[in-house]
N, C-alpha and C positions, 0 to 999 in steps of 0.2 A: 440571473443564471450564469454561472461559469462553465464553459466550455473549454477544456484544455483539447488544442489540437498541433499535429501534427502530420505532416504531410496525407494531407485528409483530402486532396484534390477530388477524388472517386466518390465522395458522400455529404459533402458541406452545402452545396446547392439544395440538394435534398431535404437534409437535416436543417438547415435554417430554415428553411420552407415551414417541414411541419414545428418547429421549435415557435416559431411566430404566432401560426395559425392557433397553437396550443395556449401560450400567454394573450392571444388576443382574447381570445372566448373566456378565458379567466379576468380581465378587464372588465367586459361585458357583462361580465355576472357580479360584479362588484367585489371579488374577491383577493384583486392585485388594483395597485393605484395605477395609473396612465405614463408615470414615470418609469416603471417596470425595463429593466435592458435585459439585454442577451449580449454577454461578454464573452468574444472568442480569445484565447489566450493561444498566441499562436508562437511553440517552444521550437524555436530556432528549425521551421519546416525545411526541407531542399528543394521542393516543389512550388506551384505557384497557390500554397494554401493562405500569402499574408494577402495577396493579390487580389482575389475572390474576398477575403474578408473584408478591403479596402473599399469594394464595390457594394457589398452589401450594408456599409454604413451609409455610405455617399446614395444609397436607393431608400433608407430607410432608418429614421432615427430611433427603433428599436432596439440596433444594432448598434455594438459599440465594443474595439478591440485592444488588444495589448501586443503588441511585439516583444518578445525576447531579445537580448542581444546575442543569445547563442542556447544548442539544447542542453539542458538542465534538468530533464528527468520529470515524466508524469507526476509525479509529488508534489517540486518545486512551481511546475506551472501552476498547479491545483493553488497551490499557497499563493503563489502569485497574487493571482484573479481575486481571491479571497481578501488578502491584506492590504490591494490596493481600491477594494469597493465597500472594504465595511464600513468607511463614514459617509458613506453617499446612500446607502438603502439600509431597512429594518433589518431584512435577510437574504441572504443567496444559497441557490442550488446549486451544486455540482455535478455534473454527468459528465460522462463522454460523448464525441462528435457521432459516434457510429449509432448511437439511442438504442443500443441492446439495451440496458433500462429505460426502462416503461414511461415514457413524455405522462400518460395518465394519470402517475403516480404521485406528480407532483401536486395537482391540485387537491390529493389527501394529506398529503405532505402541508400544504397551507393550512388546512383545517386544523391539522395539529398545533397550529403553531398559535392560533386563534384560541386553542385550550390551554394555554399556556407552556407551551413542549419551547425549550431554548435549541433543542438540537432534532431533527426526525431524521434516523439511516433507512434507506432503503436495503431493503433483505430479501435476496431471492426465496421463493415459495420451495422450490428444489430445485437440482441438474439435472435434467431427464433432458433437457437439451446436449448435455455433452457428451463424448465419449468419455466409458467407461475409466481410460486413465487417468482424463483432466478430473472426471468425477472425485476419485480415490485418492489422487495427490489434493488436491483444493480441501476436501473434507479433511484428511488428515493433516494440511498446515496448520489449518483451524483448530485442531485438534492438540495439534505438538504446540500451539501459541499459546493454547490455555494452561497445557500441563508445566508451561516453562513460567507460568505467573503471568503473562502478559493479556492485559485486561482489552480481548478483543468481542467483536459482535459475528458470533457463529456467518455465514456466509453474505456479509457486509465486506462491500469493496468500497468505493468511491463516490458513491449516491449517496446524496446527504444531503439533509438542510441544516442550517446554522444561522441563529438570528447574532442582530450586535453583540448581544451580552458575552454570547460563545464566541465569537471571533475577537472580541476585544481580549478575551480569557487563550483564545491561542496564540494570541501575537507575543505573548509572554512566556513559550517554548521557543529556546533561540535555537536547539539540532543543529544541525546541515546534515546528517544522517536521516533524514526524512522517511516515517511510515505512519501517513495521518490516519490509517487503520487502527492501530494501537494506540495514536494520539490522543486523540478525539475522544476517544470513552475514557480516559484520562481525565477532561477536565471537568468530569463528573453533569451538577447542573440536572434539570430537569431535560426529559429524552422521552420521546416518544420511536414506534416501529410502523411501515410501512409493509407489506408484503406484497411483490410482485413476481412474474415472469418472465424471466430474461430471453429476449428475441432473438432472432440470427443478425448478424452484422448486414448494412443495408449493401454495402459494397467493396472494394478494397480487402488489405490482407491487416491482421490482427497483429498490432503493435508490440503482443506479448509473446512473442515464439519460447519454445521450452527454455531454452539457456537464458533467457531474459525472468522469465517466469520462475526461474532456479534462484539467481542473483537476486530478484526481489524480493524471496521465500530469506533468503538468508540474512538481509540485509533487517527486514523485518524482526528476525529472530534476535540477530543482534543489539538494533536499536532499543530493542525493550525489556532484555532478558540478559542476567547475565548465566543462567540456566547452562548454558555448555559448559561453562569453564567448572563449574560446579558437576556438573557431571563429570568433566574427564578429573576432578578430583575425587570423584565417587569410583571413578575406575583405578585414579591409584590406590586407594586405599583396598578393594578387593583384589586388585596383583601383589602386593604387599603382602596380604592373609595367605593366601597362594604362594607363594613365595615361601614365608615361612610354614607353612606346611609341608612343603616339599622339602626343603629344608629338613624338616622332625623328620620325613620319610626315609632321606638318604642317611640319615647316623641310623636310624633301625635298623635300612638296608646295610649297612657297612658291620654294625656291632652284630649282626645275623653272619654275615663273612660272605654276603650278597655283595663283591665292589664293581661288578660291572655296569657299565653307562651305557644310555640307550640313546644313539647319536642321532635317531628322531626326534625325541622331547627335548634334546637342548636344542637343533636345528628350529625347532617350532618355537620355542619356549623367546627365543634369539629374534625371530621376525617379527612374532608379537609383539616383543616389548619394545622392539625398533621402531617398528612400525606405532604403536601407541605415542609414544616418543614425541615424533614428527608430528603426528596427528594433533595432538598437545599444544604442541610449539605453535603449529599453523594457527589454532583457535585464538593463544593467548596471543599471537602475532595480530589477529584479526584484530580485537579488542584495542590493541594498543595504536595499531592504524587509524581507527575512529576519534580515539582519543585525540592522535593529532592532527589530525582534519579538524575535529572541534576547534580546537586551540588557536586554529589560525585565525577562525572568526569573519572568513571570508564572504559576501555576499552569496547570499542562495539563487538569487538571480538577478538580474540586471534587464530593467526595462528600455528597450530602444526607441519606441517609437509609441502611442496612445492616440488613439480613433475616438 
């Protein structure tokens, strides 16, 4: 199991707790072998979250961690953990430290994988947990991801399983624009689905605040789509038609002996296309940012230290 955490001081005691207790009784039942770990991957905390994890290997050879040299983004730890244990086990989980998904779920998740499934996501059942807005905005990124071509799993975050065969097939997406969201059903492969209930967070504050939750909505969109740039070329091409229409209108108005101008519709006419303009520029600007981020080739993350 990968654990990506992050100044998780408030809920790692806990969450290992039952995180243990849950792979034990799966040992027990004969459905995980005795080698079984629970890997905290701990992205560059400011708290004492490597600290706690130091402790709970040195208590328990269940346990066993990764240090970052510095943070790198929920993504990158996720890859982390992933890229440095798939030649040591069949397959690894991914959750988060906080266990809003379902510890439960994992052991259908193994079943799956016993039918021959290479990859199982976990998929919440609904949001009736959230408010109203996270509801509306979440449904609809899921929504704007499909309509932009990018091949994602309706209200699939981070919960996953992935044997060898799929992690050997991800190590060969080299990114640094990371969104294993859209990655992942990428590499195609046999897939099974999980459905669960997302919990309340056992303690501590939510690592996704709106501006952060904004940034990963876009970053997503980008890495997989190139759907905007296409759109705001769908938008020049309907100001253009407009344009010349307007155009035929003012020789009518003019050859009618109609020559006065109405200094609202070029005022508006003037913002709009200003304003499209910019908007334009920022998108293909984005694009080309990535691009040379790519280019550099730089390490996704760098590991300091291993428990």
């Amino acid at each position: 199991m990968i654990i990506p955490c992050y100044n998780e001081h408030d809920i790692l005691w806990d969450s290992s707790e039952k995180l243990k207790e849950k792979l034990r009784n799966m040992m027990h039942k004969g459905k995980l072998g005795f080698s079984s770990s629970i890997c905290f991957v701990d992205d560059g905390s400011k708290d004492d979250t490597w600290d706690i994890i130091t402790k709970l290997c040195s208590q328990d050879k269940i346990f066993s961690g990764l240090r970052l040299a510095h943070n790198v983004g929920h993504q990158n730890a996720i890859l982390a953990g992933m890229m440095e244990m798939r030649n040591s086990f069949d397959a690894v989980i991914t959750m988060d430290a906080d266990l809003q998904d379902d510890i439960e779920a994992v052991e259908e998740m193994v079943d799956q994988v016993s039918l021959g499934c290479n990859i199982v996501y976990g998929v919440r059942k609904s949001r009736s947990t959230d408010t109203f807005f996270k509801r509306v905005t979440a449904e609809g990124f899921y929504k704007i991801m499909q309509f932009l071509g990018a091949r994602v799993i309706f209200n699939h975050a981070d919960f996953r399983l992935m044997d060898k065969v799929a992690l050997e097939a991800l190590s060969g997406f080299h990114e640094r624009n990371l969104f294993l969201r859209g990655i992942v059903p990428m590499i195609g492969l046999r897939h099974g689905t999980v459905y669960y209930e997302r919990k309340e967070r056992l303690a501590g504050d939510s690592k996704y605040p709106l501006k952060k939750m904004i940034s990963f909505a876009w970053q997503g969109v980008t890495s997989l789509s190139t759907g905007p740039i296409q759109l705001v070329m769908s938008m020049g091409c309907v100001i253009s038609l407009v344009s010349l229409l307007m155009m035929i209108w003012s020789v009518l108005r003019y050859l009618d002996g109609d020559t006065i101008v109405g200094w609202a519709s070029i005022a508006v006419s003037i913002w709009f296309i200003g304003g499209l303009l910019l908007f334009s520029i920022g998108i293909v600007g984005e694009y080309i940012g990535k691009i040379y981020l790519e280019i550099k080739a730089r390490p996704r993350y760098i590991i300091e230290e291993k428990l």
